[in-house]
N, C-alpha and C positions, 0 to 999 in steps of 0.2 A: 642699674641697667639690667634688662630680662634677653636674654638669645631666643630669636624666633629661628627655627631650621625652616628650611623651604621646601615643597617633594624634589628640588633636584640635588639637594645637601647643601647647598650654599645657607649663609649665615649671616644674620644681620643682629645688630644690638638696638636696640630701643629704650625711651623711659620705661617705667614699670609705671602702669596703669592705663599705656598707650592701647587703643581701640582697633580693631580689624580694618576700617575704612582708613584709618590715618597711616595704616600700613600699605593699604591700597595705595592711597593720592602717596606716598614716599617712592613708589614703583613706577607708576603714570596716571596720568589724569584719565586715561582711557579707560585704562582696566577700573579705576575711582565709578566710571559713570557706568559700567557693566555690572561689576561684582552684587552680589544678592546675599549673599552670606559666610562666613567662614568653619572651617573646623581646625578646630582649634586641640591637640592631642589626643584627636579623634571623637571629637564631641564636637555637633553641630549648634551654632551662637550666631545672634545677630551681629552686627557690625559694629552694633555702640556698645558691645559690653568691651569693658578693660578687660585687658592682660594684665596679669598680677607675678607671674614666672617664668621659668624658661618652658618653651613650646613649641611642640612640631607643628606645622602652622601650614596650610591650601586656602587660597580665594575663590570662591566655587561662582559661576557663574551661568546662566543661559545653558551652556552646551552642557552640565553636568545635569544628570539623574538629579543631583538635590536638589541643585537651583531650581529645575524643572517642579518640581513636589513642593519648594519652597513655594514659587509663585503663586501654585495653584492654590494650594493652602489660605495665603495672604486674599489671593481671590473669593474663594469661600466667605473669609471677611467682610471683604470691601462686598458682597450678594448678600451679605447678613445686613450692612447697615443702610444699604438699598432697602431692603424691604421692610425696615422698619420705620423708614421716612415715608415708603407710598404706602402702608400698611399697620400705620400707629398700633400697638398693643398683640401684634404676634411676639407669640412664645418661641424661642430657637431652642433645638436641642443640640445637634454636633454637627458641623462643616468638615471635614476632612479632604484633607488632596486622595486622588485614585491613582490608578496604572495612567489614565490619560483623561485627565481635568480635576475635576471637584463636584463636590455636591454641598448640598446643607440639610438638615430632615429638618421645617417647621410645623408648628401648628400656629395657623392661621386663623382659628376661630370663629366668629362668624364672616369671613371673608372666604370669599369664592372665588378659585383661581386657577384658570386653566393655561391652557399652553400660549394662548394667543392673547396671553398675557406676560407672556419674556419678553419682548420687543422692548418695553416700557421698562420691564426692570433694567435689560440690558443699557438704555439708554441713561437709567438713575445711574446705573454702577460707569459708566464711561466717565459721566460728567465729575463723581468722586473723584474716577482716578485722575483726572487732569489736575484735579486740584494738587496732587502730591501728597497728599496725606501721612505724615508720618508714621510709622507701628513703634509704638512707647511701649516698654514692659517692665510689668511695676509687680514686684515680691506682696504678696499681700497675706493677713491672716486668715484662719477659717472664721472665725467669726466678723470680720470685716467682709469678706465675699460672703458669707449667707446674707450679712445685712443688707450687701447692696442688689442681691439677688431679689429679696423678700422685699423691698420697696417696688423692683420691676415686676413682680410677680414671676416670676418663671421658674416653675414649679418641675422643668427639667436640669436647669442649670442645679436650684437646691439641691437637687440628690447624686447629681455629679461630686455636687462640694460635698457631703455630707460624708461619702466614703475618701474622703482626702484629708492629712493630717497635716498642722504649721509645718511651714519649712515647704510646703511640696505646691502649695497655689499662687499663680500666674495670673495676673490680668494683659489681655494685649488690649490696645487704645489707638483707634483713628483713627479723627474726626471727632464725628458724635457718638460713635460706635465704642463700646467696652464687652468686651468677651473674656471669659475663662479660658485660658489657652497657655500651653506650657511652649509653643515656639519650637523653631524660631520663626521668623518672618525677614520679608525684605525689609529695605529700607524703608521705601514710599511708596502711594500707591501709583506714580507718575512709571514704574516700570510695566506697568497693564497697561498696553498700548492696543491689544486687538479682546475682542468678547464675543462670547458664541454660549447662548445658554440654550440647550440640546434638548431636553425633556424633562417631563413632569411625570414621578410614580410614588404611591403608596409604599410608606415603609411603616414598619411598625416599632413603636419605641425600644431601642434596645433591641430589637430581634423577635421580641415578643408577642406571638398574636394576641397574650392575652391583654396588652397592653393597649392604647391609643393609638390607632392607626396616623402619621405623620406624613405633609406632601415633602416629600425630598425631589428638587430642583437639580438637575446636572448642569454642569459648564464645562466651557474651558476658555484658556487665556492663554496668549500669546507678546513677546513683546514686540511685532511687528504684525503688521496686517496680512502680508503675504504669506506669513506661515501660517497664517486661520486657514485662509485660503485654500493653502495645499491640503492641510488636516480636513477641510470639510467637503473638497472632491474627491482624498481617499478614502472617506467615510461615506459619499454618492457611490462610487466604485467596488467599495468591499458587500452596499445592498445587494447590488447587480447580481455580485457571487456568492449570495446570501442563498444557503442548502435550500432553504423554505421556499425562497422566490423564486429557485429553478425547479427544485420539485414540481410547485404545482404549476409550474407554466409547460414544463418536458411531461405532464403528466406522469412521474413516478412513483410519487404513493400520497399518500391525502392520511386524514386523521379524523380520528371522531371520538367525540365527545363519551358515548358510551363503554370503548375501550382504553381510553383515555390519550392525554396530549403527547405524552412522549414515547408513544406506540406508532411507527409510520404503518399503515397498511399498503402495503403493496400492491400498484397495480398496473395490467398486462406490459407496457413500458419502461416502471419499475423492473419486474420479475425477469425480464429478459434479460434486460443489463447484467442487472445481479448474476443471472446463470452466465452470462460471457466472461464477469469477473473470476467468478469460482471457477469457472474453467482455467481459466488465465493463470490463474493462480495456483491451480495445482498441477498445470502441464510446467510452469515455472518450478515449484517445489522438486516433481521429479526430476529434473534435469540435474537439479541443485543436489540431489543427491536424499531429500527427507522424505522420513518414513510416513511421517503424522503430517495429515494436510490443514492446511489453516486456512478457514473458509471467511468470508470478510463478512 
């Protein structure tokens, strides 16, 4: 028998080799159909991997920062194997979760793909995730992932693997979809219940301009509709109060190309303000009592 500790101290005994979900369904069935992944003595794991010792042990779910990164992650995924069913023979380079959604950087090759082309993928990647897809994660060798890399040809993924040594590569698998991926990931893809793919921009491999310019796709993913919802009028709401969009509508300062983009020039209804704030500002400072004014 292995002691799992709980974050409230409390103690439970288990078989040794019993899995995070079966610790889940042992608690409720609820928490069973919520939970996305566990940490496990401070190390984040899916649900199917065993416990093997004793362990201080959290079932993270929805409301947690991980869960949240988990999904989006697992997301990334299930938008990788979307587009490789409407888009035979793109190369993928890395999906990662962000502060708020996902992306993936492809190369698409001779395929041509704008924005008013997410609707389609979005609707690929729904119809996946209904299906449930599970995320399998399979230990694998360096020379077993170069192999099955160099059969798909993806001449990004090789040189991921290339700088990684046995012991350390990861395949995740669901569906038809196989990625290089050290995890963790949710269970299935049946907890993507809402999808918002948000825009299309140029990245460059690695960081590198010297490198192959890549289209990286942004998302996000929710597990209910109503929270897409909220996320995409407080995303209407934060344009509104976007500096750029009231600059140039209040007439404050404008920009040119000659001096460049992140120079505002200022003008007459810019510069006024300005001078009321600086005033503001430093008839506040004297008050306060400073010597050295701080002009904004």
């Amino acid at each position: 028998m292995i002691k799992i500790t709980f974050p409230d101290g409390s103690l439970r005994e288990y078989q040794k080799g019993t899995n995070s979900m079966d610790i889940a369904k042992s608690i409720s069935e609820g928490l069973a159909r919520n939970v996305l992944l566990a940490k496990v003595n401070g190390k984040l794991q899916d649900l199917s991997l065993p416990i093997n010792e004793d362990s201080a042990f959290e079932l993270l779910t929805w409301r947690d920062e991980e869960g949240k990164s988990t999904m989006w992650h697992s997301s990334a995924h299930l938008m990788a194997e979307a587009l490789e069913q409407l888009y035979p023979g793109v190369k993928l380079a890395i999906g990662p979760p962000i502060a708020r959604g996902f992306y993936y950087d492809v190369d698409f090759c001779d395929y041509q793909i704008s924005e008013k082309d997410l609707p389609k993928v979005e609707q690929k990647m729904k119809e996946l995730a209904k299906q449930k897809l599970t995320f399998t994660r399979k230990e694998v060798s360096k020379s077993d992932a170069l192999s099955y890399f160099e059969k798909k040809e993806d001449p990004y993924k090789l040189e991921l693997i290339s700088e990684l040594e046995d012991g350390d590569i990861t395949f995740y698998t669901q569906g038809s979809f196989t990625d290089l991926c050290k995890g963790p990931h949710i269970p299935h893809t049946g907890h993507i219940k809402a999808i918002k793919l948000l825009s299309i921009a140029g990245a460059y491999w690695r960081g590198d301009e010297k490198n192959k310019q890549l289209t990286r796709i942004y998302g996000v993913s929710f597990p209910k509709k109503s929270e897409l919802v909220e996320h995409l009028q407080m995303i209407e709401e934060a344009k509104k109060r976007d500096h750029r969009k009231l600059g140039k509508e209040l007439e404050l300062f404008t920009f040119s190309q000659k001096v460049g983009q992140g120079l505002p020039l200022w003008l007459p209804n810019g510069t006024a303000l300005r001078e009321r704030l600086e005033n503001f500002l430093k008839n506040a400072q004297k008050k306060a009592g400073y010597n050295q004014v701080i002009t904004p």
